[in-house]
mmJSON file of the N, C-alpha and C atoms, coordinates in Angstrom:
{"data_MODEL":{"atom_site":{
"group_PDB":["ATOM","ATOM","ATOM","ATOM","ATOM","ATOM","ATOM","ATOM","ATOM","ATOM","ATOM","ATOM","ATOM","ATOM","ATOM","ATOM","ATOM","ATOM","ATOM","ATOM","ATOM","ATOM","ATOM","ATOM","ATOM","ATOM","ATOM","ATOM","ATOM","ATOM","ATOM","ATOM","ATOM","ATOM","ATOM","ATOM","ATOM","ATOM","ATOM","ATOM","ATOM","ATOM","ATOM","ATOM","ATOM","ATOM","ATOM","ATOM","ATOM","ATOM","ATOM","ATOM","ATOM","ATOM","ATOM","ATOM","ATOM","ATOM","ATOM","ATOM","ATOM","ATOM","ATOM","ATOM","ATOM","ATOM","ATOM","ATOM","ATOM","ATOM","ATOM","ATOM","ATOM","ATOM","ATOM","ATOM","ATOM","ATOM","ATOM","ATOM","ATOM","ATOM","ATOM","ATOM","ATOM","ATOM","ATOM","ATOM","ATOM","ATOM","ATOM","ATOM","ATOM","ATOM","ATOM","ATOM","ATOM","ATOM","ATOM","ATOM","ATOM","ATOM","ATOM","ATOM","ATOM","ATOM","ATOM","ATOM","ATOM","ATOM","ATOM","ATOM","ATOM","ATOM","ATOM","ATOM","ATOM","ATOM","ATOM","ATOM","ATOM","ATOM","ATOM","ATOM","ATOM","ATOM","ATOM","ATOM","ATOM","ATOM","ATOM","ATOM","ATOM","ATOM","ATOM","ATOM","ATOM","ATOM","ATOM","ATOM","ATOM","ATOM","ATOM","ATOM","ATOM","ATOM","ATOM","ATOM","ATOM","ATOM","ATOM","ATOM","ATOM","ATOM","ATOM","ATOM","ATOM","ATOM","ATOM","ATOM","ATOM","ATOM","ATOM","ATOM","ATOM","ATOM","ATOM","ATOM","ATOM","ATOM","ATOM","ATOM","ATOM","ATOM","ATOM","ATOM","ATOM","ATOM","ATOM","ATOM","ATOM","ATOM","ATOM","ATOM","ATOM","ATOM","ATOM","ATOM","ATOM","ATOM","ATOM","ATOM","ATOM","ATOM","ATOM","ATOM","ATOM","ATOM","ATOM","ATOM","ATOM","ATOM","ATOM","ATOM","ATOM","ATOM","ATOM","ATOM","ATOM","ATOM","ATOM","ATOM","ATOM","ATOM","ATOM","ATOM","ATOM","ATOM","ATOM","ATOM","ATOM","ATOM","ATOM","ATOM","ATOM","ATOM","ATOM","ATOM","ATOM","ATOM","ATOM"],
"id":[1,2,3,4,5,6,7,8,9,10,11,12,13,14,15,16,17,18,19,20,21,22,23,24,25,26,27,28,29,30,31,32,33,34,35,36,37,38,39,40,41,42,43,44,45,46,47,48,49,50,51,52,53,54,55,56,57,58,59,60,61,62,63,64,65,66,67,68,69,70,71,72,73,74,75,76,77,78,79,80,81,82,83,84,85,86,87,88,89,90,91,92,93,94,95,96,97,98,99,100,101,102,103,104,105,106,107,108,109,110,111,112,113,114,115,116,117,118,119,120,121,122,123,124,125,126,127,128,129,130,131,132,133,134,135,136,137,138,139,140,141,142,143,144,145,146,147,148,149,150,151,152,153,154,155,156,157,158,159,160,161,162,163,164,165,166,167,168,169,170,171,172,173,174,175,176,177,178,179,180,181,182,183,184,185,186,187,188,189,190,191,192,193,194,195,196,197,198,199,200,201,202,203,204,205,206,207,208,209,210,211,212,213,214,215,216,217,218,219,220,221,222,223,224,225,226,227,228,229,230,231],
"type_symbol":["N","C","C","N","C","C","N","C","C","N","C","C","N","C","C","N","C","C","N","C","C","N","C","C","N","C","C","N","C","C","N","C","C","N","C","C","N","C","C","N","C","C","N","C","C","N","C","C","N","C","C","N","C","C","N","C","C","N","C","C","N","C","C","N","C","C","N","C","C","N","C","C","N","C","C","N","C","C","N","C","C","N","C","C","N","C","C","N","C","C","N","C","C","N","C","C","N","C","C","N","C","C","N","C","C","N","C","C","N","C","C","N","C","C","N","C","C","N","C","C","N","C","C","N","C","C","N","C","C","N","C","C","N","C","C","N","C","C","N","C","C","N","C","C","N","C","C","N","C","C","N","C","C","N","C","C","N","C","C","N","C","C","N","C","C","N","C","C","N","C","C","N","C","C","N","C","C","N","C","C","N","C","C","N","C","C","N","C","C","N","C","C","N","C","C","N","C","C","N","C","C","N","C","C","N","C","C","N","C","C","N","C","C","N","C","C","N","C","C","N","C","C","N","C","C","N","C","C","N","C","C"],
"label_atom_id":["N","CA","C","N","CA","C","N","CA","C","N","CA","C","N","CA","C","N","CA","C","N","CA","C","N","CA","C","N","CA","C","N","CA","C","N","CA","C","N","CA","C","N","CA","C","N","CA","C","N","CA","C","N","CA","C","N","CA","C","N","CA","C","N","CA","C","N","CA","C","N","CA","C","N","CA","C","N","CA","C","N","CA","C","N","CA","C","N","CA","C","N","CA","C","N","CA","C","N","CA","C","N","CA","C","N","CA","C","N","CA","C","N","CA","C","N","CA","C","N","CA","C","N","CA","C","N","CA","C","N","CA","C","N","CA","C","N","CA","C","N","CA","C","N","CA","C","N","CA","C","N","CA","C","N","CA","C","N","CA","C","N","CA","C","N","CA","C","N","CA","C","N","CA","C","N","CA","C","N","CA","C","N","CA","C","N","CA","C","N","CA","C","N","CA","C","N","CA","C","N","CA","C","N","CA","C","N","CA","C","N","CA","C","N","CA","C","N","CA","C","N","CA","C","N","CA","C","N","CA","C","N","CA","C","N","CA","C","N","CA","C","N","CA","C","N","CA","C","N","CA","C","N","CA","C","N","CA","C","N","CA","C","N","CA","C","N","CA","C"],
"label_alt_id":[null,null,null,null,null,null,null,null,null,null,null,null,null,null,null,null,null,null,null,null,null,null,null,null,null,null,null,null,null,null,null,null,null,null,null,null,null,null,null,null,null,null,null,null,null,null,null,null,null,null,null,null,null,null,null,null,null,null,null,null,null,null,null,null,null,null,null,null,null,null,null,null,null,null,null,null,null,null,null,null,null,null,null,null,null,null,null,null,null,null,null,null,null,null,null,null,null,null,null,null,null,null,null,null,null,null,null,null,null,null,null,null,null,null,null,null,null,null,null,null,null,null,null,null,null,null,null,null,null,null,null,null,null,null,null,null,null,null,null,null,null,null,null,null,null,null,null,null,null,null,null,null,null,null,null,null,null,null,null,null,null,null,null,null,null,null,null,null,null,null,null,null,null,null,null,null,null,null,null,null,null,null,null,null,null,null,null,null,null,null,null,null,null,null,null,null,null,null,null,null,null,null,null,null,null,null,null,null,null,null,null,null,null,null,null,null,null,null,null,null,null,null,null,null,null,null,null,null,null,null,null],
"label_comp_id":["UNK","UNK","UNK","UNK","UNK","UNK","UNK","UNK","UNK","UNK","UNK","UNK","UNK","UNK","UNK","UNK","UNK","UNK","UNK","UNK","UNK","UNK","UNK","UNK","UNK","UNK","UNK","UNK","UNK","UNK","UNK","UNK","UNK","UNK","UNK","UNK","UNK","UNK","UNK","UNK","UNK","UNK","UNK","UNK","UNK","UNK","UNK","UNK","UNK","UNK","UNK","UNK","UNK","UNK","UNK","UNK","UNK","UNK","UNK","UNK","UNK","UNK","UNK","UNK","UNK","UNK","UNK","UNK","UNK","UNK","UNK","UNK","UNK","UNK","UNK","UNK","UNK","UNK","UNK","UNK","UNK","UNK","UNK","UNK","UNK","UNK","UNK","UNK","UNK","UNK","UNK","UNK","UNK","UNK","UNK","UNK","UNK","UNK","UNK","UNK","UNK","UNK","UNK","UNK","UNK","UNK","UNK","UNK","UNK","UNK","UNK","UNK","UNK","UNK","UNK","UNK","UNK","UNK","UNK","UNK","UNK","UNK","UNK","UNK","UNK","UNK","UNK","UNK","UNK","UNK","UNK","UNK","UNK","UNK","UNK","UNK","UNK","UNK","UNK","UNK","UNK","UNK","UNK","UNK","UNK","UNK","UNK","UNK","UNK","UNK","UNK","UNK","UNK","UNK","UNK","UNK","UNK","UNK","UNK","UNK","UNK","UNK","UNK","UNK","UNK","UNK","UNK","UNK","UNK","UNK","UNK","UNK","UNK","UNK","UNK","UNK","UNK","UNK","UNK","UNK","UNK","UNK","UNK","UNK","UNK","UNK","UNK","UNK","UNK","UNK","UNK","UNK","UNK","UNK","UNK","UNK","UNK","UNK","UNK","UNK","UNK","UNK","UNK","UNK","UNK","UNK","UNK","UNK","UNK","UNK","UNK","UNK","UNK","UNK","UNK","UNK","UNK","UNK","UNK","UNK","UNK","UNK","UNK","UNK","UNK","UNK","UNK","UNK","UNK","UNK","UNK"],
"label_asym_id":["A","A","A","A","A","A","A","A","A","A","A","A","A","A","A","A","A","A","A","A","A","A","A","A","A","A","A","A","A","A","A","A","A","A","A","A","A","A","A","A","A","A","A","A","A","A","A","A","A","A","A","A","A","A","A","A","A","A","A","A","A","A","A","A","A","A","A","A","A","A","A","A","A","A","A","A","A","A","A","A","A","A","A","A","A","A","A","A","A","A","A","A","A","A","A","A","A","A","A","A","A","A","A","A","A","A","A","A","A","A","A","A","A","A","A","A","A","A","A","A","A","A","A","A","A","A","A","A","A","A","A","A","A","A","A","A","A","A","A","A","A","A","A","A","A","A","A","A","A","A","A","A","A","A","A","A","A","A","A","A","A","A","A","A","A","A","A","A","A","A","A","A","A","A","A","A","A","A","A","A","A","A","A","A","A","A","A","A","A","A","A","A","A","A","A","A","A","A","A","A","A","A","A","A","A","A","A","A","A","A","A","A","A","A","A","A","A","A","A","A","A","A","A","A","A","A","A","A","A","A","A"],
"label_entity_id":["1","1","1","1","1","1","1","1","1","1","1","1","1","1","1","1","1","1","1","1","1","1","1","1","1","1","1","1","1","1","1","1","1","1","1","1","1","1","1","1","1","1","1","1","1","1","1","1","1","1","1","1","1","1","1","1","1","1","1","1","1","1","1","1","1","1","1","1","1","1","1","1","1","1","1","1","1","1","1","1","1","1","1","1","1","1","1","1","1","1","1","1","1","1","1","1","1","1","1","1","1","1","1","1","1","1","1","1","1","1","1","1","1","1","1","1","1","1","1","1","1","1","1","1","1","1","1","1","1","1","1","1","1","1","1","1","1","1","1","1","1","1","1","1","1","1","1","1","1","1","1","1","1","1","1","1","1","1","1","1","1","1","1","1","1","1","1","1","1","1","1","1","1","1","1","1","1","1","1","1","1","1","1","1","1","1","1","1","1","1","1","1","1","1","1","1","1","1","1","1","1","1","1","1","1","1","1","1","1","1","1","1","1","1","1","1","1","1","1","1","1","1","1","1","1","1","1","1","1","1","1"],
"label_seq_id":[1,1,1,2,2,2,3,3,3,4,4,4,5,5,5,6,6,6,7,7,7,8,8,8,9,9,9,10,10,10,11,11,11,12,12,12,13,13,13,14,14,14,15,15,15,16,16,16,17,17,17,18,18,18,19,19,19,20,20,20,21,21,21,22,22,22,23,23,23,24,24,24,25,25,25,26,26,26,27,27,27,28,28,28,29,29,29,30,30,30,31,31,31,32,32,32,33,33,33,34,34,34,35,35,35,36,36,36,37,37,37,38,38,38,39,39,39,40,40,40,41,41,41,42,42,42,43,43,43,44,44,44,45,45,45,46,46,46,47,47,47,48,48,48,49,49,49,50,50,50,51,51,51,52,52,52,53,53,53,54,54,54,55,55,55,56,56,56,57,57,57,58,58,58,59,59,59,60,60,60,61,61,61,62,62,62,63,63,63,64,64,64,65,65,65,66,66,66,67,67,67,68,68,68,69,69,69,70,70,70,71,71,71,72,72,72,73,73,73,74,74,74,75,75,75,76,76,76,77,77,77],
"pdbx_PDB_ins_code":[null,null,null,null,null,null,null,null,null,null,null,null,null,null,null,null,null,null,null,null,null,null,null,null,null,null,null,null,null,null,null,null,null,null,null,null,null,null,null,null,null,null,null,null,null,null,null,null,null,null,null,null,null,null,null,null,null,null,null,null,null,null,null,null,null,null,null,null,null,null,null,null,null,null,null,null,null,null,null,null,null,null,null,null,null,null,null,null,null,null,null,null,null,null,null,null,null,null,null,null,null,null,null,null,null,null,null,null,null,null,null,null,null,null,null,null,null,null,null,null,null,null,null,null,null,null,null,null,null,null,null,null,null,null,null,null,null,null,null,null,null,null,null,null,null,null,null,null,null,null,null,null,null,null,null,null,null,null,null,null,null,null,null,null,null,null,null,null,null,null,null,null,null,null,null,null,null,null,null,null,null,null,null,null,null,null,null,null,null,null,null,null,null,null,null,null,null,null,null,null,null,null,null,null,null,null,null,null,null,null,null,null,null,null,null,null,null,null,null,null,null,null,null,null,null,null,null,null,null,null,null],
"Cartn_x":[34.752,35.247,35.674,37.082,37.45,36.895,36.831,36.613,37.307,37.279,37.814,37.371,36.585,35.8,36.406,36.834,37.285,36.206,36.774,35.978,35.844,35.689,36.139,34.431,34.675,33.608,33.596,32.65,32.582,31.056,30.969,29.836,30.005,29.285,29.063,27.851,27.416,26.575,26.351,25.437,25.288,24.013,23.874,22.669,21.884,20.639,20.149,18.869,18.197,16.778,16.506,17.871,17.446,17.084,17.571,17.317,18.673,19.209,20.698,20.272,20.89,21.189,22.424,22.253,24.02,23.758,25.18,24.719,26.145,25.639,26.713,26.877,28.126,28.552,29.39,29.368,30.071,30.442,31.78,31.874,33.149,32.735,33.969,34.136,33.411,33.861,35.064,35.707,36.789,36.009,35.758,35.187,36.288,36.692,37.715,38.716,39.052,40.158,39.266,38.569,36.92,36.686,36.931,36.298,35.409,34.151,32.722,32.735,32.074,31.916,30.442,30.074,29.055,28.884,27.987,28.197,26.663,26.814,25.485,25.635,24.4,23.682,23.036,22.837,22.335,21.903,20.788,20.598,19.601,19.616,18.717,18.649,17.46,16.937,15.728,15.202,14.156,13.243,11.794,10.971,10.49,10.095,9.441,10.506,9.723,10.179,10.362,9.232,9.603,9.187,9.506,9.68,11.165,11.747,12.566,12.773,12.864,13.314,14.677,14.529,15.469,15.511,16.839,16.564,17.972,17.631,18.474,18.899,19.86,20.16,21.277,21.361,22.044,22.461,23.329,23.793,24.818,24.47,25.307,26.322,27.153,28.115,28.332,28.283,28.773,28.129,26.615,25.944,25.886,26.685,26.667,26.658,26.174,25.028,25.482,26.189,26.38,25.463,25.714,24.298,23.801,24.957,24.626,23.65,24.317,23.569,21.858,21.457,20.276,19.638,20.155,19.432,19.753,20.465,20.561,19.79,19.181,17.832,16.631,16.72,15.118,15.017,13.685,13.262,12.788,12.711,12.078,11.303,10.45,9.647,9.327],
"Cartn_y":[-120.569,-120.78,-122.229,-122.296,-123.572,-124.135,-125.351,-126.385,-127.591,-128.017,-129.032,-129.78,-130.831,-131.769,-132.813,-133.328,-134.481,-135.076,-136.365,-136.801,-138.034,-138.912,-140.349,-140.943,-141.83,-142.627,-144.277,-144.172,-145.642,-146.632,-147.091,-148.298,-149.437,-150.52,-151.531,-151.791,-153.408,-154.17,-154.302,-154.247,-154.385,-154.542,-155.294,-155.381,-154.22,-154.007,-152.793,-153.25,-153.162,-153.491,-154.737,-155.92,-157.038,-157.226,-156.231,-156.249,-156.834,-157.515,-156.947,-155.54,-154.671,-153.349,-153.033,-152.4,-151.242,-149.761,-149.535,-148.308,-147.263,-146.433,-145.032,-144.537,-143.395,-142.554,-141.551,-140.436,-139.648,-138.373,-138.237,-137.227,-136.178,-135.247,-133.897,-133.607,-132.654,-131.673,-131.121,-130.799,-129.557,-128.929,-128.023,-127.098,-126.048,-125.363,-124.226,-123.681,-124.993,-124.869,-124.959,-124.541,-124.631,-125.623,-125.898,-127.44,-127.377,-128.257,-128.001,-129.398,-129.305,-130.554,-130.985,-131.055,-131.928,-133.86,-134.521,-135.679,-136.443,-137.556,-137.748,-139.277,-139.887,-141.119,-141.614,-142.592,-143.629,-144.759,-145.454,-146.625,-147.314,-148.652,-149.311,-150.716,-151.195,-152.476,-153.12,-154.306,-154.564,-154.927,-154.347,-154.333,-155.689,-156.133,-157.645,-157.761,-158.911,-159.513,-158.92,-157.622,-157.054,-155.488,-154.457,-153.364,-153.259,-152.073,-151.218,-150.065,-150.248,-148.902,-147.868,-146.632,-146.18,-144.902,-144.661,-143.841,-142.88,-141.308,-140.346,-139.161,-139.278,-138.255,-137.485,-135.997,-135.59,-133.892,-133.966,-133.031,-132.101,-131.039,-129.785,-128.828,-128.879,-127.995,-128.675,-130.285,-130.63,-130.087,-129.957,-129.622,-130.886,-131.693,-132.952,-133.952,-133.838,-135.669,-135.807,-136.838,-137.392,-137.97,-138.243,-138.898,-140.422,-140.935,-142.031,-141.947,-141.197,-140.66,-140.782,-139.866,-139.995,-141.33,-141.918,-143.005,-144.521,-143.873,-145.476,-145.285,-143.604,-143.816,-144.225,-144.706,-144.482,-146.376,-146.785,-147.749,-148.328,-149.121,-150.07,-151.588,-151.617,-152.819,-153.906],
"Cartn_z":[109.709,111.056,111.195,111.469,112.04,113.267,113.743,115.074,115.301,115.997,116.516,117.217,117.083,117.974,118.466,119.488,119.893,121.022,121.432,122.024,122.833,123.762,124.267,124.269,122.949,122.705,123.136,123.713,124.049,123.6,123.484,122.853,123.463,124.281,124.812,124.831,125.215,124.833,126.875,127.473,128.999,129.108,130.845,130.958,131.609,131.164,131.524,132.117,132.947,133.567,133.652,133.469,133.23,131.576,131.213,129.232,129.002,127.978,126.998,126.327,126.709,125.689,124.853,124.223,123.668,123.708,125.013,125.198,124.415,123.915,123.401,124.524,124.345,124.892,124.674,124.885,124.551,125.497,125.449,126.584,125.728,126.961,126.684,125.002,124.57,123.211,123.508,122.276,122.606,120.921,121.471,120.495,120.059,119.067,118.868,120.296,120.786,122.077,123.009,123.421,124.529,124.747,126.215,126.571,127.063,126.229,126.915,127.47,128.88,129.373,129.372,127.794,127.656,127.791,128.137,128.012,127.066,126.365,125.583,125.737,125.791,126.018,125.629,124.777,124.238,124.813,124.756,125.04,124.305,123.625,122.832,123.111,123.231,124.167,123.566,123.408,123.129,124.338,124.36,125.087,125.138,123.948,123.253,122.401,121.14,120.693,119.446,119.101,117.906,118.253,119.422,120.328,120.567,120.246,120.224,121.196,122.236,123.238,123.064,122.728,123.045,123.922,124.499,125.784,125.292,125.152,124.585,125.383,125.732,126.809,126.491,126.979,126.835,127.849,128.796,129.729,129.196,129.877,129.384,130.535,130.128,130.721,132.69,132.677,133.893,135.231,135.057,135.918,137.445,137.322,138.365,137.717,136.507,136.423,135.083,134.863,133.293,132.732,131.336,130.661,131.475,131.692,132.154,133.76,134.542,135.605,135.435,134.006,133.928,133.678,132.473,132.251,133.172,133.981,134.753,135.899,136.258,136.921,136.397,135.216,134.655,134.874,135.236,135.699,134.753,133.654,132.858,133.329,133.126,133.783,132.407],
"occupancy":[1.0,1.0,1.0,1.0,1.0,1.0,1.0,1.0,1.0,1.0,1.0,1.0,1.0,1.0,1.0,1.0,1.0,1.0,1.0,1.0,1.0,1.0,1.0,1.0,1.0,1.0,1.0,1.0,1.0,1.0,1.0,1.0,1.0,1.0,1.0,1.0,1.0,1.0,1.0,1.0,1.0,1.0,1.0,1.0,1.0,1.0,1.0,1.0,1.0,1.0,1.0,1.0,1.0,1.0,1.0,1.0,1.0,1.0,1.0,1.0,1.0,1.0,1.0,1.0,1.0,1.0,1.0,1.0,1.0,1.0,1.0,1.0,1.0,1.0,1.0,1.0,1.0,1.0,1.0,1.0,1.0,1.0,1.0,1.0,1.0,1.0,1.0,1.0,1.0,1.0,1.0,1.0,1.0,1.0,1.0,1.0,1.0,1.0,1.0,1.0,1.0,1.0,1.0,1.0,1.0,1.0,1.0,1.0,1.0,1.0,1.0,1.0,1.0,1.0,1.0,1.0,1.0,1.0,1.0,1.0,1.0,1.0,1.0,1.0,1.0,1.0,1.0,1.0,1.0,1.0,1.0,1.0,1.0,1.0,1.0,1.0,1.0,1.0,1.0,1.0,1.0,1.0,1.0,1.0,1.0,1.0,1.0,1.0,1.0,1.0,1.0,1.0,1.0,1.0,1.0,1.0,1.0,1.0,1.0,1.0,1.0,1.0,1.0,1.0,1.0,1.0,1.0,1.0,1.0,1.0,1.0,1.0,1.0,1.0,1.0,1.0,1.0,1.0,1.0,1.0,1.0,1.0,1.0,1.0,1.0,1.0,1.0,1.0,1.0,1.0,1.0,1.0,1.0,1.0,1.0,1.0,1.0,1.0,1.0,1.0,1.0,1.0,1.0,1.0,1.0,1.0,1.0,1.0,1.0,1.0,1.0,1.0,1.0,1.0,1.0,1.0,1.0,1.0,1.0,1.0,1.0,1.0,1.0,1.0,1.0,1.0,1.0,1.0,1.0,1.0,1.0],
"B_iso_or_equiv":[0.0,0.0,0.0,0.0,0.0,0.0,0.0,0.0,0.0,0.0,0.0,0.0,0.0,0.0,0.0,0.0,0.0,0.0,0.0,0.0,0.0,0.0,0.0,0.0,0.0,0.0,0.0,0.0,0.0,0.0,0.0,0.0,0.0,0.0,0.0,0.0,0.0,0.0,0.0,0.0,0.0,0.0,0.0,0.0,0.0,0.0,0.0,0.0,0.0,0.0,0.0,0.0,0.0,0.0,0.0,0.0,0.0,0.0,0.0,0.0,0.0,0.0,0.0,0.0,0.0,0.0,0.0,0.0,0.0,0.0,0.0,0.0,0.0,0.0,0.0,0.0,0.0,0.0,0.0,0.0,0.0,0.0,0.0,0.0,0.0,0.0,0.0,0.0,0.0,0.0,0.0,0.0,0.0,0.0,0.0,0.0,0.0,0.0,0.0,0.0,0.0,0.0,0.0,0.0,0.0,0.0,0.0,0.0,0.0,0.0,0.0,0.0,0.0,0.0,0.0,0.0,0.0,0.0,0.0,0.0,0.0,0.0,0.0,0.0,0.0,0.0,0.0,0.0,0.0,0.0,0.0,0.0,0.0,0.0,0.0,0.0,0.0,0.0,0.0,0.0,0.0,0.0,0.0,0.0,0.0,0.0,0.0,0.0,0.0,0.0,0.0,0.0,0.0,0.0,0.0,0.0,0.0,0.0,0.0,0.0,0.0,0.0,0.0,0.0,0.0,0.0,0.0,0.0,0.0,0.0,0.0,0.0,0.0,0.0,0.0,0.0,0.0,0.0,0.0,0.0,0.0,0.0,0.0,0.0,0.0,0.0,0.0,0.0,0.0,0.0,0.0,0.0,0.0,0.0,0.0,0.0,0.0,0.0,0.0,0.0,0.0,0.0,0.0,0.0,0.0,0.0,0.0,0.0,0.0,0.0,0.0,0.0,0.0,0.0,0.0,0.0,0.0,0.0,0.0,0.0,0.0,0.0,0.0,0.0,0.0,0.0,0.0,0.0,0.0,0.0,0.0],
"pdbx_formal_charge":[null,null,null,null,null,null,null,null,null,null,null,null,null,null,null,null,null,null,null,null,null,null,null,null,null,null,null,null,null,null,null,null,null,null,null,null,null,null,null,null,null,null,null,null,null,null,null,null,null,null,null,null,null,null,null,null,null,null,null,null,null,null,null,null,null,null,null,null,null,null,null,null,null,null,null,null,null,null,null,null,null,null,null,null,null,null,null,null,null,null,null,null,null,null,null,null,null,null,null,null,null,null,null,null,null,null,null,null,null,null,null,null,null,null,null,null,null,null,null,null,null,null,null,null,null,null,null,null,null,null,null,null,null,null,null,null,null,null,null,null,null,null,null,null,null,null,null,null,null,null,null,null,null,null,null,null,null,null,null,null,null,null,null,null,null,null,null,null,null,null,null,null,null,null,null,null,null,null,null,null,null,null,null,null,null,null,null,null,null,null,null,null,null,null,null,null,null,null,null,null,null,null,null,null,null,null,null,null,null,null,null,null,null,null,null,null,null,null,null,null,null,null,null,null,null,null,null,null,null,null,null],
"auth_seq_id":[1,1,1,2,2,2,3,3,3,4,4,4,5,5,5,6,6,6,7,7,7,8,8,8,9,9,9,10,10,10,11,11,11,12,12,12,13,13,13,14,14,14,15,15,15,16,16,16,17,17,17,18,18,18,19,19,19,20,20,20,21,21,21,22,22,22,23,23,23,24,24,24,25,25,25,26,26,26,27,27,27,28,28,28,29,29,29,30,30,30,31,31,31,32,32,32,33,33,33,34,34,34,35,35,35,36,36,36,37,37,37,38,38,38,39,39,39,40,40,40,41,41,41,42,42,42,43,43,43,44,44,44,45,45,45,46,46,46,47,47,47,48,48,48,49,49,49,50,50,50,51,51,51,52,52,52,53,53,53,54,54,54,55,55,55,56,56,56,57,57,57,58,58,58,59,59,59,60,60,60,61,61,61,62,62,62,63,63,63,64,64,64,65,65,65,66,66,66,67,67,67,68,68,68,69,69,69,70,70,70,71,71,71,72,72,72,73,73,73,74,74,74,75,75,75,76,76,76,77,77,77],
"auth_comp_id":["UNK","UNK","UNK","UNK","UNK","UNK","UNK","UNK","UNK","UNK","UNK","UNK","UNK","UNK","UNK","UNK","UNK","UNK","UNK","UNK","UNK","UNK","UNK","UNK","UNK","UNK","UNK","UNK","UNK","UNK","UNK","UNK","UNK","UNK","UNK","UNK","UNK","UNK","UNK","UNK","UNK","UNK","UNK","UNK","UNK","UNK","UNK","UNK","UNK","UNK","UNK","UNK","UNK","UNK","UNK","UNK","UNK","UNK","UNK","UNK","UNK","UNK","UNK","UNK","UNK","UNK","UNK","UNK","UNK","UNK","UNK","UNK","UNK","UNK","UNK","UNK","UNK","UNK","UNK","UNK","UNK","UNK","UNK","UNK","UNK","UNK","UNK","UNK","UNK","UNK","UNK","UNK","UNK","UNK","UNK","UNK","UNK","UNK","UNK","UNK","UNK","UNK","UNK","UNK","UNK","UNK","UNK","UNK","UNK","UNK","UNK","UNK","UNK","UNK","UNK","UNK","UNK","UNK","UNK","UNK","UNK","UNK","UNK","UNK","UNK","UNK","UNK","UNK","UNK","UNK","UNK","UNK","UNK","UNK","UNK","UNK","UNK","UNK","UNK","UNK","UNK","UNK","UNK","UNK","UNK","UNK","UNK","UNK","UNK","UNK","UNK","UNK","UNK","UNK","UNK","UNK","UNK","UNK","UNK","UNK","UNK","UNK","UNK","UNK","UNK","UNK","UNK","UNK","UNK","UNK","UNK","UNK","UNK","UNK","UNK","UNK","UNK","UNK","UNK","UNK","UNK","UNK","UNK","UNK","UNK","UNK","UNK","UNK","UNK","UNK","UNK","UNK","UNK","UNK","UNK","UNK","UNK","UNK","UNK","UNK","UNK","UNK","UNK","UNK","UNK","UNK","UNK","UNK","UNK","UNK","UNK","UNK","UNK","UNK","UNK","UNK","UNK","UNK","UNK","UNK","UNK","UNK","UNK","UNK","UNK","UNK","UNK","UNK","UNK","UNK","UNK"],
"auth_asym_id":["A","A","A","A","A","A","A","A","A","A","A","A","A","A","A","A","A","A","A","A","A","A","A","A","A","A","A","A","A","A","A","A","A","A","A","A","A","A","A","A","A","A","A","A","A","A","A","A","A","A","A","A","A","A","A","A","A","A","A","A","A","A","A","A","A","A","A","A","A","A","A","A","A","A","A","A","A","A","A","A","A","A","A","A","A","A","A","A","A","A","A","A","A","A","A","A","A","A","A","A","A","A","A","A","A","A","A","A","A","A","A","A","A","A","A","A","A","A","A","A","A","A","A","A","A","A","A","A","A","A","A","A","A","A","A","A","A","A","A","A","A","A","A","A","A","A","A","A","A","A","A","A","A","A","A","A","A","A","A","A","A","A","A","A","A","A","A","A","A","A","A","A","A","A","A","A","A","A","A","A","A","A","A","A","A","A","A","A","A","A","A","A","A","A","A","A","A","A","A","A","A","A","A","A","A","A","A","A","A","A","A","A","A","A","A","A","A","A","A","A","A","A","A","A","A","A","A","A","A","A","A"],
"auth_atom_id":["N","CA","C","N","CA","C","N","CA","C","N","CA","C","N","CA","C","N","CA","C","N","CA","C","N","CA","C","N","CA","C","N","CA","C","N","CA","C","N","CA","C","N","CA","C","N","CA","C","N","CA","C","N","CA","C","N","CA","C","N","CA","C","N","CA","C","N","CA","C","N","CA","C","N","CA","C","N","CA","C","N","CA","C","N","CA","C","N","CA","C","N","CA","C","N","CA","C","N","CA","C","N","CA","C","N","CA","C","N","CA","C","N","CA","C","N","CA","C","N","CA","C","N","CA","C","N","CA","C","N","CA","C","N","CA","C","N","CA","C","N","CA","C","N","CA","C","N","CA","C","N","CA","C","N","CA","C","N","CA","C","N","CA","C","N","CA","C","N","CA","C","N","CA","C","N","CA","C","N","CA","C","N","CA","C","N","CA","C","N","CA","C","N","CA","C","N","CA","C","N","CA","C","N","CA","C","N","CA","C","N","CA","C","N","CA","C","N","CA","C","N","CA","C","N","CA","C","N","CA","C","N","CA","C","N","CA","C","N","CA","C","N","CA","C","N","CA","C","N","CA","C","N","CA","C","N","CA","C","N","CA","C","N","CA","C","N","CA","C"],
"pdbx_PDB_model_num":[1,1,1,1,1,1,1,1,1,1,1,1,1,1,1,1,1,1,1,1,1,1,1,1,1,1,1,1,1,1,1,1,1,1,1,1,1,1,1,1,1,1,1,1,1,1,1,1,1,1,1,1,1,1,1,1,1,1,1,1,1,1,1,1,1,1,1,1,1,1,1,1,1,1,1,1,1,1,1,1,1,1,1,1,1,1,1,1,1,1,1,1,1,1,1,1,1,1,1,1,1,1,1,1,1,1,1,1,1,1,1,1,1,1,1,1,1,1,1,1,1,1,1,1,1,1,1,1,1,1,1,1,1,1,1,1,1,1,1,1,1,1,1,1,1,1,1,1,1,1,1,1,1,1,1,1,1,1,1,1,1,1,1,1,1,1,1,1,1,1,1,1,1,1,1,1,1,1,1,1,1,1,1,1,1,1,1,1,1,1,1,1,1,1,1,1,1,1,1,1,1,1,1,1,1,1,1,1,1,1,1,1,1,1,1,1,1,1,1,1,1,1,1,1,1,1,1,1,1,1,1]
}}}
């Protein structure tokens, strides 16, 4: 079976909780002509000085809320 994945990727370096992070992104599959409006989220930050946070998200079929949606509610202290 053939597919076809495409996709609008983006990667940036932003501030997140008052952290520097780099966050992924990824939106809209086209699967075998089928556009799924999935979206996926990445985020990686250091907590300390040698702590690694990462925050992995991922929404399905455009229920409201993109990945980012989720993780830019989540509160890091």
């Amino acid at each position: 079976m053939d597919a076809t994945v495409t996709h609008d990727l983006t990667e940036k370096e932003i501030d997140y909780n008052g952290k520097k992070a780099r966050l992924v992104e990824l939106e809209h599959e086209l699967k075998n002509d089928i556009r799924n409006d999935n979206s996926y989220g990445a985020i990686a930050f250091f907590l300390d000085s040698d702590t690694v946070a990462l925050i992995d998200v991922m929404t399905t079929n455009n229920y409201g809320m993109r990945a980012w949606d989720v993780i830019d509610s989540i509160t890091v202290d």
